[in-house]
C-alpha positions, 0 to 999 in steps of 0.5 A: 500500500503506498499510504496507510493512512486514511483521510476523512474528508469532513469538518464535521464531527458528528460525520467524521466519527460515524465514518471513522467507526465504519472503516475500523479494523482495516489498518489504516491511521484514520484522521479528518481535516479537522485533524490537519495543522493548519486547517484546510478549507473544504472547497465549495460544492457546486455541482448537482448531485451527491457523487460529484460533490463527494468527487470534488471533495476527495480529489482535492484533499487527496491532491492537496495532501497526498492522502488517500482520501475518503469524502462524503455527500449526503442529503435529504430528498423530501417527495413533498418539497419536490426533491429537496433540499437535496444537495443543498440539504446543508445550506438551505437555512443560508450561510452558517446555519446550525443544525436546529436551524435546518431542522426548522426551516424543513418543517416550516416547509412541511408544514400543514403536510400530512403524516401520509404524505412526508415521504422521504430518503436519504442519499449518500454517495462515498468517493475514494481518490487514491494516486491512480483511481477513483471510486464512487459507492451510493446508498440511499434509504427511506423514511417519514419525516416527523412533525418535530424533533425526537431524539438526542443522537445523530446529527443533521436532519436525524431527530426528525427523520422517522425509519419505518421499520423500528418507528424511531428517529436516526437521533434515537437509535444508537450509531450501530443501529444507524449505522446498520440502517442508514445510507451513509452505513450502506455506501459505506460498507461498498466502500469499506469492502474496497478498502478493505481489498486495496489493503489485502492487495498491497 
């Protein structure tokens, strides 16, 4: 392997931790950006969809640090909103929102819509860039969005996204459980597997 060490693309915590869990096992050294001195700012996301900002994010940090680099775009699809946010999921209150702030601008869009008809998904794509190759692996899962937040866990739109099955929002389930149900779980574990193969390779 020429480099073991795995670079997460996020200044997210909350992300940088679930992806870090997800990848554990594999020998490699795990950091994020928040980790690198001086800090590197991520680039702006302008394209339209999810695997094209995740492939942004990983060929720029991996030219700019050599690292082989893990990035992630991931975004709620509202069927109600017409698609979105989307891939805006994290800018649609404006510039330097909070995480309560995106929570209340959705359900002001929701609001008056139905418990029936508040479908919607996530979607995660996964990018890996590496000296030679890229690599994009998605998943995406479905659920109901609530009429208010409930849970303390997660991160993002999880206290108000309601998984069908277990009747519990991402922000009530252990990482584990979400990690086992979730779309970032799911297009991880395609990327753990390549991982997981470039290291037995080396």
């Amino acid at each position: 392997m020429r480099d073991d060490r795995l670079l997460i693309a996020t200044h997210n915590e909350g992300k940088a931790a679930e992806i870090a869990h997800l990848v554990d096992g594999l020998g490699y050294e795990v950091l994020s950006t928040i980790d690198l001195s001086p800090a590197l700012p991520l680039p702006d996301e302008i394209l339209e969809t999810f695997a094209e900002n995740a492939l942004l994010k990983a060929r720029y940090y991996h030219g700019l640090t050599g690292c082989l680099t893990l990035a992630d775009d991931s975004g709620l699809v509202v069927d109600a909103l017409d698609g979105a946010p989307g891939v805006r999921s994290a800018r649609c209150a404006g510039p330097g929102a909070s995480p309560g702030d995106l929570i209340a601008t959705l359900l002001a869009q929701l609001a008056g819509v139905p418990l029936a008809e508040r479908q919607a998904r996530f979607t995660c794509a996964v990018a890996i860039a590496g000296p030679d190759f890229e690599r994009v692996f998605e998943g995406t899962c479905d659920g109901t969005m609530t009429t208010e937040p409930c849970g303390s866990g997660g991160f993002g739109y999880d206290p108000v996204f309601l998984d069908p099955q277990t009747g519990r929002t991402f922000a009530e389930m252990t990482n584990a459980e979400k990690s086992a149900r979730s779309h970032r779980g799911r297009a991880l574990s395609l990327a753990r597997n390549f991982l997981a193969e470039l290291r037995n390779s080396a």
